[in-house]
C-alpha positions as CSV (number, residue, x, y, z in Angstrom):
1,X,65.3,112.5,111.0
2,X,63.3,112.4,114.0
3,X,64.0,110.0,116.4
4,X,60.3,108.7,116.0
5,X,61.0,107.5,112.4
6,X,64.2,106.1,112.9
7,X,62.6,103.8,115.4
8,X,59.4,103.3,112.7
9,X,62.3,102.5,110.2
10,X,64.0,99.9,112.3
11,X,61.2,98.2,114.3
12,X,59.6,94.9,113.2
13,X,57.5,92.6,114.8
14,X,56.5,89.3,115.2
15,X,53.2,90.4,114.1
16,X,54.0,91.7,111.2
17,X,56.1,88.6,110.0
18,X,53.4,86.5,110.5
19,X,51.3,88.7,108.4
20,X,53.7,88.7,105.6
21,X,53.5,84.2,106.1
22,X,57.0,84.0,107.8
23,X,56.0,81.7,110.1
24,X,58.9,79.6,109.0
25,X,61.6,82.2,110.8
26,X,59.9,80.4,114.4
27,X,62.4,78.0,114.5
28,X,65.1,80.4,115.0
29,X,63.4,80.8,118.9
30,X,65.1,77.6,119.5
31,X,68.4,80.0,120.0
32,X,69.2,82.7,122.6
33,X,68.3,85.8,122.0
34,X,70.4,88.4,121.1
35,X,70.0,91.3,122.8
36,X,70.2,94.9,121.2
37,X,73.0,95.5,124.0
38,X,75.1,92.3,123.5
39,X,75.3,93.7,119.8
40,X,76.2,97.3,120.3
41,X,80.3,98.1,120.5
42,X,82.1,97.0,123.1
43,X,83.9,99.4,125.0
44,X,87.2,97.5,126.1
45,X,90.1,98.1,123.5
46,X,92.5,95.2,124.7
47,X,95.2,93.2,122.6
48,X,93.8,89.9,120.5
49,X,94.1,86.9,122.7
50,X,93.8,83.6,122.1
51,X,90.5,83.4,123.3
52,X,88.9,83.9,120.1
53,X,91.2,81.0,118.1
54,X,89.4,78.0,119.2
55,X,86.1,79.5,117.8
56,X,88.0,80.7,114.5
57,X,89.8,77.3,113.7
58,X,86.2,75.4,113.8
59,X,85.2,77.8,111.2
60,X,88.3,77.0,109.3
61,X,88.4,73.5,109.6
62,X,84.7,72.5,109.6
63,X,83.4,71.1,106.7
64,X,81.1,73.3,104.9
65,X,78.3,71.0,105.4
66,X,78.8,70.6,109.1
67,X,79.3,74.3,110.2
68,X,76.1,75.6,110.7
69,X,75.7,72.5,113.2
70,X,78.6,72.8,114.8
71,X,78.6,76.8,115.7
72,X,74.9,75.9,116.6
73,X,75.9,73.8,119.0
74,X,78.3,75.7,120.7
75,X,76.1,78.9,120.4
76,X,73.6,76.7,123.0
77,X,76.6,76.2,125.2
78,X,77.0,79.9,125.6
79,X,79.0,80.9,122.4
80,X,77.7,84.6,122.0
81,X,77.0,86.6,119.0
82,X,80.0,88.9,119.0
83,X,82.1,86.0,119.6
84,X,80.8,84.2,116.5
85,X,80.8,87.8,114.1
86,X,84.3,88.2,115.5
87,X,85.4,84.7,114.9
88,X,84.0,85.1,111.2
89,X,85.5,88.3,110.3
90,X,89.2,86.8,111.7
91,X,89.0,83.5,109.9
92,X,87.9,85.9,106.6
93,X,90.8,88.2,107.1
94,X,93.5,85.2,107.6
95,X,91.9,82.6,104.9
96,X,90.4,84.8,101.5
97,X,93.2,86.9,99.9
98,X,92.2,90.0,97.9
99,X,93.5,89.2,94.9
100,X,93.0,89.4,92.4
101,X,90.2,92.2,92.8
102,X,89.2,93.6,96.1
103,X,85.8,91.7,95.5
104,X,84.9,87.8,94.4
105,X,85.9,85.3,96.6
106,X,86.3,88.5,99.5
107,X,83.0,89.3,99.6
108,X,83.2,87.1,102.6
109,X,85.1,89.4,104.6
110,X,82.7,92.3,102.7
111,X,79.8,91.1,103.9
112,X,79.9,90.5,107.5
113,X,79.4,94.1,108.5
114,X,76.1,94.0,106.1
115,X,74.9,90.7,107.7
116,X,75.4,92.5,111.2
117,X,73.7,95.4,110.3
118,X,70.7,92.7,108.4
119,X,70.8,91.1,112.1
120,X,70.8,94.3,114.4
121,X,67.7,95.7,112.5
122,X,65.5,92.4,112.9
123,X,63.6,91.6,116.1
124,X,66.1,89.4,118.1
125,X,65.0,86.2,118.1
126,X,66.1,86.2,114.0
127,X,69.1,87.6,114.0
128,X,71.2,84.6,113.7
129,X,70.0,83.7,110.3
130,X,72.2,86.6,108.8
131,X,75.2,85.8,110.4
132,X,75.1,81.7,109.8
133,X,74.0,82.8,105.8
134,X,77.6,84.8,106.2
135,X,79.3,81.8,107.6
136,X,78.3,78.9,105.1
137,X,79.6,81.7,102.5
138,X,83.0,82.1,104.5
139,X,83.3,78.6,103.3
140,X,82.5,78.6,100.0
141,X,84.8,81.8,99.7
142,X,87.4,79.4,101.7
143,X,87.0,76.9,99.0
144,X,87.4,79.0,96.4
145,X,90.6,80.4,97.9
146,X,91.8,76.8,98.3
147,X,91.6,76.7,94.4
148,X,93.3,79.9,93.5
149,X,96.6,78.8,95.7
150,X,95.5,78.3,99.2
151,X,96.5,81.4,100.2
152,X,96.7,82.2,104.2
153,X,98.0,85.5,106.3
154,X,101.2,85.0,107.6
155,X,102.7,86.3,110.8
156,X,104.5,89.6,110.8
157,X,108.0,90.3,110.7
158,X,108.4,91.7,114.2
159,X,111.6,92.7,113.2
160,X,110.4,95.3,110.8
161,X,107.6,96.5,112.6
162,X,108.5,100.2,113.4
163,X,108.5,101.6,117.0
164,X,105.4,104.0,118.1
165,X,106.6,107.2,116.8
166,X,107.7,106.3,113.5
167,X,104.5,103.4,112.8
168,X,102.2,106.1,111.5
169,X,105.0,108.1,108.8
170,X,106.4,104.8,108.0
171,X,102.5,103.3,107.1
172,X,102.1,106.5,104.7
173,X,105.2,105.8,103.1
174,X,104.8,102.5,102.5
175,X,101.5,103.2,100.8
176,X,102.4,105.5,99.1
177,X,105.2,103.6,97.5
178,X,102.7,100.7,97.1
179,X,105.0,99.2,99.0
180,X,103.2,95.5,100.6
181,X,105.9,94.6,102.6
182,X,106.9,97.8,104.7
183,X,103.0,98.3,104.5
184,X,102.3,95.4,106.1
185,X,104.9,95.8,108.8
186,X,104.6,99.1,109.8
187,X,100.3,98.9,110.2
188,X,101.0,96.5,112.7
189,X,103.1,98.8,114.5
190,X,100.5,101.2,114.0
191,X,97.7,99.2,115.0
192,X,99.2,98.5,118.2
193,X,99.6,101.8,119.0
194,X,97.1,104.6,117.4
195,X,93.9,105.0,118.3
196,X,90.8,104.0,116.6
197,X,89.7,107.1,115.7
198,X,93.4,108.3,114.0
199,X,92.9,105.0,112.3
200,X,90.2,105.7,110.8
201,X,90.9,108.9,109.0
202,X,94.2,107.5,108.1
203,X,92.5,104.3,106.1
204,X,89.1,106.5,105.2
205,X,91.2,108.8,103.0
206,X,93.6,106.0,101.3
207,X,90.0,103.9,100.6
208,X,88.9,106.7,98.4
209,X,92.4,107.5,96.4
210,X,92.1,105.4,93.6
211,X,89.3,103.9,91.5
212,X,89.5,100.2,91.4
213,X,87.8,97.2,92.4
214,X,84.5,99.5,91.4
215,X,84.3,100.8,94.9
216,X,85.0,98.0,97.2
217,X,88.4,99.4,98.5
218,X,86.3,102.3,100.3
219,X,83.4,99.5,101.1
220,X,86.0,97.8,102.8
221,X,86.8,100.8,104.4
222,X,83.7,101.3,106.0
223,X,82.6,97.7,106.7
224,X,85.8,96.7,108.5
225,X,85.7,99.6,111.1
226,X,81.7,99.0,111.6
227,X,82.4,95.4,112.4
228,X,85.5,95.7,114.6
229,X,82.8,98.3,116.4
230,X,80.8,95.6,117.2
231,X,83.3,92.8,118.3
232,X,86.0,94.8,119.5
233,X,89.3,96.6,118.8
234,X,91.4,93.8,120.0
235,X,91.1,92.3,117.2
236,X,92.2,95.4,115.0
237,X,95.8,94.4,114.2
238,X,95.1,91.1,111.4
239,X,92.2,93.1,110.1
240,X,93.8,96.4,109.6
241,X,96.8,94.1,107.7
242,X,94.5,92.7,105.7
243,X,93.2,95.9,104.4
244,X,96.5,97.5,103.8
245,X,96.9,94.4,101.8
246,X,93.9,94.9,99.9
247,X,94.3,98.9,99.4
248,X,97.5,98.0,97.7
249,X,96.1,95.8,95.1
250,X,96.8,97.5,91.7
251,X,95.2,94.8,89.4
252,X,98.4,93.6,88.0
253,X,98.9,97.5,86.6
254,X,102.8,98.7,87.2
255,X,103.7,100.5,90.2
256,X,100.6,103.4,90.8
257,X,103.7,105.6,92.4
258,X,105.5,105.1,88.8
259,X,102.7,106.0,86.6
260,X,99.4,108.1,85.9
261,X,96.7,105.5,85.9
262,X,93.5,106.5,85.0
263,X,92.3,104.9,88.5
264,X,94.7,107.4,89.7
265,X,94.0,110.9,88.4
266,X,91.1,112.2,90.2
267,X,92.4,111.5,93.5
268,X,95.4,113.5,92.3
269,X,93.7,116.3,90.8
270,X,91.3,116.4,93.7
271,X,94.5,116.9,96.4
272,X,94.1,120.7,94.5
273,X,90.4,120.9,94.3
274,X,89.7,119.7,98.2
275,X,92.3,123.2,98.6
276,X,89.6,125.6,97.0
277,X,86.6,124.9,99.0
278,X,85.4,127.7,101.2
279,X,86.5,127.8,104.9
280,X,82.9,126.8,106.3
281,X,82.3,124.6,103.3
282,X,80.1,122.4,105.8
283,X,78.0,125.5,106.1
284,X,75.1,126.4,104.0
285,X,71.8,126.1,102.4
286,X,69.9,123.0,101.0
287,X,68.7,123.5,97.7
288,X,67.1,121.2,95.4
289,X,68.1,122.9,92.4
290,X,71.7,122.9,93.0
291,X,70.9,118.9,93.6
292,X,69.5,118.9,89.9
293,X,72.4,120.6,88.5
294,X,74.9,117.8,89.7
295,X,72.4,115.3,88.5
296,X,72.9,116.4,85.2
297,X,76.6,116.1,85.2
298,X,76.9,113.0,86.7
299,X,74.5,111.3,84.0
300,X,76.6,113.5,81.0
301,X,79.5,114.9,82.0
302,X,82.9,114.1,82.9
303,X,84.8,113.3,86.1
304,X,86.4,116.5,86.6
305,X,83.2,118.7,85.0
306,X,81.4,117.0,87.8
307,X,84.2,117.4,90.6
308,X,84.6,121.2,89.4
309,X,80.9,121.7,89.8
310,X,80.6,120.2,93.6
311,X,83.6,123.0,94.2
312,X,81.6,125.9,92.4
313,X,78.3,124.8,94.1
314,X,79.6,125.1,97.7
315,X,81.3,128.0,97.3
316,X,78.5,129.6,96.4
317,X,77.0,128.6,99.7
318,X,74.9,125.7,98.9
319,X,75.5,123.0,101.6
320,X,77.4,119.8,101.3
321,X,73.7,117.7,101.8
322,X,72.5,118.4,98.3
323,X,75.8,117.5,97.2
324,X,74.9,114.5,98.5
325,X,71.4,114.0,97.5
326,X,73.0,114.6,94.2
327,X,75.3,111.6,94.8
328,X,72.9,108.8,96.8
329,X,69.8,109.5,94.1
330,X,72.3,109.6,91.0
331,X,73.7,106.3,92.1
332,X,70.1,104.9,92.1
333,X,69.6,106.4,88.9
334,X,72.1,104.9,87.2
335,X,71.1,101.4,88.9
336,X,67.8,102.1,87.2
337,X,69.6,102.8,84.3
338,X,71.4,99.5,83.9
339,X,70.5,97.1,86.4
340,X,73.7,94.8,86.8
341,X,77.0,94.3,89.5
342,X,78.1,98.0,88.4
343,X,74.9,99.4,88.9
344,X,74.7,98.2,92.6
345,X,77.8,99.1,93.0
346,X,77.4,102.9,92.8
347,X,74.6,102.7,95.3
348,X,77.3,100.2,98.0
349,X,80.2,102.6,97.3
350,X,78.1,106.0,97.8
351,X,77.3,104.2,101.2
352,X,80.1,103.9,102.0
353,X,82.3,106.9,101.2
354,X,79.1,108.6,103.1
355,X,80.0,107.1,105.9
356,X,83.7,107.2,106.4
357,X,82.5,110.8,105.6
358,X,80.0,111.0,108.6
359,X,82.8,109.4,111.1
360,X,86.0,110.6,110.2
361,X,87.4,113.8,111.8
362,X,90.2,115.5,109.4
363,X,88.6,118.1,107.6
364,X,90.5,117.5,104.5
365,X,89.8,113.7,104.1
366,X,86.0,115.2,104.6
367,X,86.8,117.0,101.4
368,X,88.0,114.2,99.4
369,X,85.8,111.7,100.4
370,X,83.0,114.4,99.0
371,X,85.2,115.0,95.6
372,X,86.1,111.3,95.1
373,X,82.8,110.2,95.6
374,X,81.9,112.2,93.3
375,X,84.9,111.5,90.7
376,X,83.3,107.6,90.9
377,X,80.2,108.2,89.3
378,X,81.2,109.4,86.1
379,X,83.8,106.2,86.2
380,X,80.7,103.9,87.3
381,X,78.6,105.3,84.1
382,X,81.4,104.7,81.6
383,X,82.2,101.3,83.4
384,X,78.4,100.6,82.9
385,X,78.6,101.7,79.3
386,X,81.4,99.5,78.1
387,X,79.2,96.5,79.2
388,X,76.1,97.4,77.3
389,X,73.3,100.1,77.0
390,X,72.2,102.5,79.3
391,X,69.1,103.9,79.3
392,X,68.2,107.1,79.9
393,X,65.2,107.1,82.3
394,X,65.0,109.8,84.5
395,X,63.7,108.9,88.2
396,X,62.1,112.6,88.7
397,X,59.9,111.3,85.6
398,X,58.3,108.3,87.6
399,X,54.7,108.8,88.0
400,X,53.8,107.7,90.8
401,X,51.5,104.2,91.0
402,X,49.0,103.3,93.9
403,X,49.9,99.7,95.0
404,X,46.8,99.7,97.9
405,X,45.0,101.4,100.5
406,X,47.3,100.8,103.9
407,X,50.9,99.7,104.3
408,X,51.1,96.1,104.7
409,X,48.6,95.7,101.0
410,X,51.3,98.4,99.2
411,X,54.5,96.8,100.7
412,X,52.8,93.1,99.1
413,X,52.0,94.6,96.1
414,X,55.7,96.2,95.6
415,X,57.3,93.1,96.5
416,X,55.5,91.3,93.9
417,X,55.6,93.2,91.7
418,X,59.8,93.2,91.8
419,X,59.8,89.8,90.6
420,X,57.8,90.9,87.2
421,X,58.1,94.5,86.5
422,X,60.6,96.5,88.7
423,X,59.8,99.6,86.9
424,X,56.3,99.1,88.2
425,X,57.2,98.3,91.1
426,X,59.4,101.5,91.6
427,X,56.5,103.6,90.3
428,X,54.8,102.1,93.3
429,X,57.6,102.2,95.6
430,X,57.6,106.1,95.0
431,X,53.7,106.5,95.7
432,X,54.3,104.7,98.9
433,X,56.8,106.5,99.9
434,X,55.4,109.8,99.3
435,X,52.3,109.0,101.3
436,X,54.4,109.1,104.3
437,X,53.3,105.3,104.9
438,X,55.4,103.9,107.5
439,X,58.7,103.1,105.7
440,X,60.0,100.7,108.5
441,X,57.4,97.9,107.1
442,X,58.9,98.6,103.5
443,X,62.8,98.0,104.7
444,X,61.3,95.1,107.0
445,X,60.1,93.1,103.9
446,X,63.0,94.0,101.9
447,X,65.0,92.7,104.6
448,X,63.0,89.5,105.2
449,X,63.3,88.5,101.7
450,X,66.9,88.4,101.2
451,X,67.1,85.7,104.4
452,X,64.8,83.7,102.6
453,X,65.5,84.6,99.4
454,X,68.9,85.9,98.6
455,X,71.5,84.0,97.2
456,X,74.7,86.3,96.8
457,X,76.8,88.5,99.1
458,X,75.7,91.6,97.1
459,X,72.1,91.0,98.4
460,X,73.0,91.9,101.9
461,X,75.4,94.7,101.0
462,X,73.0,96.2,98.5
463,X,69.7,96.0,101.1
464,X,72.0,97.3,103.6
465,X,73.1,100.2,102.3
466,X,70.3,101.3,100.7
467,X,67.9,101.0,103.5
468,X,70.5,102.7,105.5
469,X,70.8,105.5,103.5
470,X,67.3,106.8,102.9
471,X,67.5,108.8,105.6
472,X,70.4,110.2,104.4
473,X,68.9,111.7,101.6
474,X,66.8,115.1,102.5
475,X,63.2,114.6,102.6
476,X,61.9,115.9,99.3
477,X,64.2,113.3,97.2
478,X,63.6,110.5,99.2
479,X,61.0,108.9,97.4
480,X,63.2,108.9,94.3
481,X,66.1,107.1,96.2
482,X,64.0,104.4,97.6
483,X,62.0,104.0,94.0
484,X,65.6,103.4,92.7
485,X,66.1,100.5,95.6
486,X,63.8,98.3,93.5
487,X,66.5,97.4,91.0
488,X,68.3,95.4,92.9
489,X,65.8,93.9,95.6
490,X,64.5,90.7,96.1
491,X,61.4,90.1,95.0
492,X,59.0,87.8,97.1
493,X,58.1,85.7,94.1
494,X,61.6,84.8,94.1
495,X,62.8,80.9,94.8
496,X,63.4,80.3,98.1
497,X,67.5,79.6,98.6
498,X,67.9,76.4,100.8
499,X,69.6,78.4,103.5
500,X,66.6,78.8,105.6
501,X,66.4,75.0,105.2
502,X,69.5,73.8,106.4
503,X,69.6,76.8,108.9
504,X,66.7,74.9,110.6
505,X,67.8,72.0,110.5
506,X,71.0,73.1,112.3
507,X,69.2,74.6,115.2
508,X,66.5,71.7,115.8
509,X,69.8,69.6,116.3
């Protein structure tokens, strides 16, 4: 991607809102800017302080009806935006267990890494409204939490907590056992000690071990290291506690270490696979047939037909992109196919596993994050058909719809159309996009609409990875991906949520 479109993709101005009658987002001026500096990572790794506690209790303990005033208040006394995404993601962490899924009442923690990414990619005057949509649903998370038991983080038992040396074997033991206790203990020894990026791979390849929670171990994965990126790695040790917790969960199932759960298996089986791919697997040629091939599979065949066929398609020296043009358009597909909270899913997951795959740095987590990802999609389609039909509508068999003769008329038209006929509107998505119109007003309506529009957690994690990943796919399947997008977009003729509303309201106070 050249740098030229990346900044076409991102870029959005106050122009164009107005065109597109958001005239409405001019109240959010009455706050300080965030800069595109203040929210890039900061590069001091110190120990959490108490610096950050004041900010995180107020979340806590304001009433859900009060909080957007209150952190607007203090935001005009100088609160800053990392301060209030770090001050979210702790009170998430300590407040909303993952139980008894990795998803419900969490998606408050999920989502604050989407609504960061929602906030960096608008014009900076709006990029509060993300992050105080992610607050008032900390609370209603918080609430929910309060019903299930009340359950909150408590402190570590320092007397457990392994010294430096041992922290890392005793962490892969414990998780391996399943073991929460000695977990828990010994990532706080680790977390004090290891580096971010040994972190990482450690927690990137136990995110993608097991299917369960449709994806959102591996989504948490990904969205926890992005955020603590942006606010700091100071605040690594409750976060990184929280996750062990949550990689753990085993859905009321026995003991995984016991037993051969079906969850289980293809990580298992794909420990021998990741063994059999060529020594400069990352080398090779992108070929669009090789992507078709996969398609195939992952739309009819089985979990380890598909995983056997990523191994025999590198090894014949295709390279690992079409692999993954195979895996980003095949999610959309199957969105397409059954539009619903497993369909989405494929597309968040895929995000993510390609991302943990982009950062991490062991080779042979590399591998597995490839195979797994790919071991999910079969388990997504059967998932998908328990709950109803699939279709079978192939995206390579869109044809291709004009929606009007510039940009800002097509991206209207499409947007529209999403609220009546989102298989119209993805035959128009596709003719847009393959007339190389300029794709950053596309993702900037998209974007706009779920601030005004949205009304669930899966909105921002579903518009955030998808526009994220077009670019990911190679150029020739592109259009397909984003003609897939539309099955899970907001549409404009959507009702407005009452967010916007009361977001005002907070910061005319």
């Amino acid at each position: 991607m050249s740098s030229a479109s990346r900044r076409r993709f991102l870029q959005t101005t106050t122009a164009a809102a107005a065109t597109l009658g958001l005239s409405q987002l001019d109240f959010l001026g009455k706050l300080p800017r965030v800069s595109a500096q203040e929210a890039q990572p900061d590069p001091k790794t110190v120990r959490f302080t108490s610096d950050i506690e004041p900010l995180v209790r107020v979340i806590e303990e304001t009433p859900r009806e009060r909080l957007l005033e209150e952190v607007a208040g203090r935001i005009r006394k100088g609160t800053t935006y990392r301060e209030v995404v770090a001050a979210l993601l702790l009170a998430g962490v300590r407040n909303i267990q993952p139980r008894p899924s990795v998803g419900f009442k969490f998606h408050a923690v999920l989502v604050v890494n989407s609504a960061h990414l929602a906030s960096i990619s608008s014009p900076d005057e709006h990029r509060w409204l993300p992050i105080f949509w992610a607050l008032d649903a900390f609370k209603s998370s918080q609430s929910r939490d309060v019903e299930e038991g009340n359950w909150t983080m408590g402190p570590v038992d320092e007397g457990f907590v392994p010294p430096p040396h041992q922290a890392r074997q005793k962490f892969l033991d414990a998780m391996n056992r399943w073991d929460e206790g000695d977990a828990d203990a010994a990532v706080a020894g680790l977390a004090r000690t290891a580096g971010s990026n040994e972190l990482f791979d450690t927690f990137a390849r136990l995110g993608c071990r097991d299917f369960r929670s449709i994806g959102h171990k591996a989504i948490y994965v990904a969205n926890a290291w992005r955020t603590l990126n942006c606010v700091g790695w100071q605040y690594a040790e409750p976060v990184l506690r929280s996750l062990a917790y949550a990689l753990l969960n085993h859905e009321g199932q026995g003991n995984p270490a016991e037993n051969d759960f079906d969850a289980d298996r293809p990580g298992r089986d794909n420990l021998a696979r990741a063994k059999k791919l060529r020594e400069d697997w990352q080398t090779g040629k992108v070929d669009d047939a090789a992507t078709r091939e996969l398609l195939a599979t992952i739309y009819g065949g089985s979990t380890s037909e598909l995983c056997d066929q990523v191994v025999e398609i590198i090894n014949r020296g295709i390279s690992p992109q079409s692999v993954w043009d195979a895996l980003l358009v095949g999610s959309g597909e199957l969105l397409m196919r059954q539009p619903g909270i497993v369909g989405l899913h494929t597309l968040t997951t895929t995000n993510a596993m390609r991302y943990a795959y982009g950062a991490c740095g062991d080779d042979e987590t590399r591998r597995m994050l490839l195979l797994q990802n790919a071991a999910f999609l079969p388990l997504f389609r059967r998932e998908m058909q328990r709950r109803g039909s699939v279709s079978q509508q192939k995206v390579e068999a869109l044809a291709g719809e004009e929606s009007g003769s510039d940009a800002a008329t097509a991206v209207e038209s499409i947007f529209a159309s999403i609220s009546t006929d989102r298989m119209l509107a993805a035959r128009q998505t596709l003719a847009f996009a393959r007339a190389h119109y300029d794709i950053g007003a596309y993702s900037n309506r998209a974007r706009t609409l779920v601030f005004f529009k949205g009304d669930d957690s899966h909105d921002y994690k579903f518009s955030s990875a998808v526009l994220e990943d077009f670019f990911r796919v190679s150029g020739s399947w592109r259009p397909y991906f984003l003609a897939a997008s539309v099955f899970h977009l907001r549409g404009s003729g959507g009702k407005d949520n009452e967010l916007a509303k009361r977001t005002q309201a907070a910061l005319e106070g």
